[in-house]
VEXKE-71677 format. One record per residue: residue number from 1; residue in one letter; z, y, x of N, C-alpha, C in turn. Coordinates in steps of 0.05 Angstrom, whole numbers, plus 32768, in hexadecimal, padded with zeros to 4 digits. Each point is the difference from the previous one (the first is absolute). Layout:
BEGIN
<NUM, 'A', <Z, Y, X>, <Z, Y, X>, <Z, Y, X>>,
...
! end
This chain:
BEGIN
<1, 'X', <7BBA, 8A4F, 9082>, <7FFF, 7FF8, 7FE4>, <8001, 8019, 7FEE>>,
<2, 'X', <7FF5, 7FFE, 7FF1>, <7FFC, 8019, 7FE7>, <8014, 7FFE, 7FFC>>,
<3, 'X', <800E, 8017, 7FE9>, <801A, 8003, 7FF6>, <8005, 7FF9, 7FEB>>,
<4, 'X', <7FE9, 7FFA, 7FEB>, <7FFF, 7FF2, 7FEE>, <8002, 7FE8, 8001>>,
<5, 'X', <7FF9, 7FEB, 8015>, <8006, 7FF1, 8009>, <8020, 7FF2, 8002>>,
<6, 'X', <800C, 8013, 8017>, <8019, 8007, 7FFE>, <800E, 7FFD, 7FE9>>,
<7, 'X', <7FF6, 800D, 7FF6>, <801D, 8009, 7FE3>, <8001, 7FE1, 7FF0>>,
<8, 'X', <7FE1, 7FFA, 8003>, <7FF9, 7FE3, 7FF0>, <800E, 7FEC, 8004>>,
<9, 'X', <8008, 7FF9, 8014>, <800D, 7FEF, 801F>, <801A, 800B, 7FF4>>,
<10, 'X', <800A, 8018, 8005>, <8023, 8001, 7FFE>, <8003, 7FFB, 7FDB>>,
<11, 'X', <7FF2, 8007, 7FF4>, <8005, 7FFA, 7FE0>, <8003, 7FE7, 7FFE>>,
<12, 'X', <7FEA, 7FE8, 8007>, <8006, 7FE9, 7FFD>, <8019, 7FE9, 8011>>,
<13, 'X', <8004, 8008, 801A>, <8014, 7FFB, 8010>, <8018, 8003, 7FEE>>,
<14, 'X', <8005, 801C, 7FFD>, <801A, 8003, 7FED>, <800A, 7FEF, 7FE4>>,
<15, 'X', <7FF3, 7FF2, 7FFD>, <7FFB, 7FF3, 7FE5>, <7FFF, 7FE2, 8007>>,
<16, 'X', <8000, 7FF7, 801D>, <7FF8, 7FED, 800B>, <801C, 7FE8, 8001>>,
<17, 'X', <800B, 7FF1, 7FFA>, <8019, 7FEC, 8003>, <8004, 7FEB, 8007>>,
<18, 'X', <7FFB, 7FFE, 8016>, <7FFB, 7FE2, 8014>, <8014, 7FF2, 7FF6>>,
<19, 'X', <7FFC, 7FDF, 8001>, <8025, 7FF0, 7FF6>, <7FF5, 7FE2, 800B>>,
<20, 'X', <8010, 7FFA, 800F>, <8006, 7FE0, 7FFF>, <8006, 7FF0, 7FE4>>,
<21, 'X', <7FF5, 7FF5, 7FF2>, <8009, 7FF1, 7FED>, <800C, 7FE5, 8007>>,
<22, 'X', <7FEB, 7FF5, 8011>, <8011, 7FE6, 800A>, <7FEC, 7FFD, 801F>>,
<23, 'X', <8011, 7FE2, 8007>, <7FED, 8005, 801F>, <7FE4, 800A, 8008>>,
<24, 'X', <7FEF, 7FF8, 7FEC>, <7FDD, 7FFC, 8003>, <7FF8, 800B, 7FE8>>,
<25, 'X', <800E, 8018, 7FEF>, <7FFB, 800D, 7FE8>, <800A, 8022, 8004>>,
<26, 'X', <7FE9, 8010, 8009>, <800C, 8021, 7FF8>, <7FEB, 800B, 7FF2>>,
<27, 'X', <800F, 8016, 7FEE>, <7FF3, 800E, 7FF4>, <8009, 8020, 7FFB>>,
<28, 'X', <7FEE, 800E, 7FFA>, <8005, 801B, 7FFF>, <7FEF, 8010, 801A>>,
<29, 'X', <7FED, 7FF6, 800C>, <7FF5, 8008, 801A>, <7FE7, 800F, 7FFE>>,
<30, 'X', <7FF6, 7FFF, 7FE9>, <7FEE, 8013, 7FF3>, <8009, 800D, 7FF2>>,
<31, 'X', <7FEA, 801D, 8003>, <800C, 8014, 7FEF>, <7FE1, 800E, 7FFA>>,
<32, 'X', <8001, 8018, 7FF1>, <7FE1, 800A, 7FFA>, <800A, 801F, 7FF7>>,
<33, 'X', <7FF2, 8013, 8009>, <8001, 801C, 7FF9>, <7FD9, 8004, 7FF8>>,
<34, 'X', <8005, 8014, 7FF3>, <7FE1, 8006, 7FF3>, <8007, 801F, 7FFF>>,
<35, 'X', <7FE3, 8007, 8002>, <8006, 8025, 7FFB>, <7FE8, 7FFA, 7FE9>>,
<36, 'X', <8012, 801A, 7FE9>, <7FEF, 8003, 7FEA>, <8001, 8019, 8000>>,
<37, 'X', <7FEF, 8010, 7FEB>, <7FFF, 801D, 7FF4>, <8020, 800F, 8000>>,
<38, 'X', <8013, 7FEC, 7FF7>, <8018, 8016, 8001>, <8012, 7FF8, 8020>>,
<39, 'X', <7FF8, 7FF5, 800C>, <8006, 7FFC, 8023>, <8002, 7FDE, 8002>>,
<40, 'X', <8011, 7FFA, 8011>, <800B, 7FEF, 8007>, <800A, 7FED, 7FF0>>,
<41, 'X', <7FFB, 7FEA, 7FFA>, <8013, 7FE8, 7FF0>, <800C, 7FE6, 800B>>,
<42, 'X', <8010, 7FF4, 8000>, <800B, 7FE2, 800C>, <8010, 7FFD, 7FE4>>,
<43, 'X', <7FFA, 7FE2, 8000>, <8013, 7FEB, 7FF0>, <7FFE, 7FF1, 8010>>,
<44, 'X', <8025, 7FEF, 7FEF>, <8009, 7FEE, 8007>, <7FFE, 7FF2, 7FE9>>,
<45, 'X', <7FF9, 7FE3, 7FFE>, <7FFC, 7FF0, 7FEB>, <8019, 7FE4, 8001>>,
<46, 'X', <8003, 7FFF, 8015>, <8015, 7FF0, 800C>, <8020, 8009, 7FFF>>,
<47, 'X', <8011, 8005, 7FF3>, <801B, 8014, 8003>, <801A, 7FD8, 8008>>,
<48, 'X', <7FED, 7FF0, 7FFA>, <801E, 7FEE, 8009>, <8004, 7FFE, 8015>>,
<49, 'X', <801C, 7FFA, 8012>, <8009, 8000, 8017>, <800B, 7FE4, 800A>>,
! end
């Protein structure tokens, strides 16, 4: 795997917050990193727990 690749993969992982909400309900299991002109970016749009 390229390393750009890589970094893409560990940026969005880190950002990533799996959760049981209830039996047959999780969320937080997606996550998204993008590389732009000034490097690397991830948001989180989701912050409730």
């Amino acid at each position: 795997m390229e390393k750009i690749w890589k970094e893409l993969y560990q940026a969005a992982k880190a950002v990533q917050n799996p959760r049981e909400l209830s039996e047959r309900i999780y969320a937080g299991g997606v996550a998204a990193a993008i590389e732009s002109v000034g490097g690397i970016e991830h948001k989180v749009t989701d912050k409730r727990k």
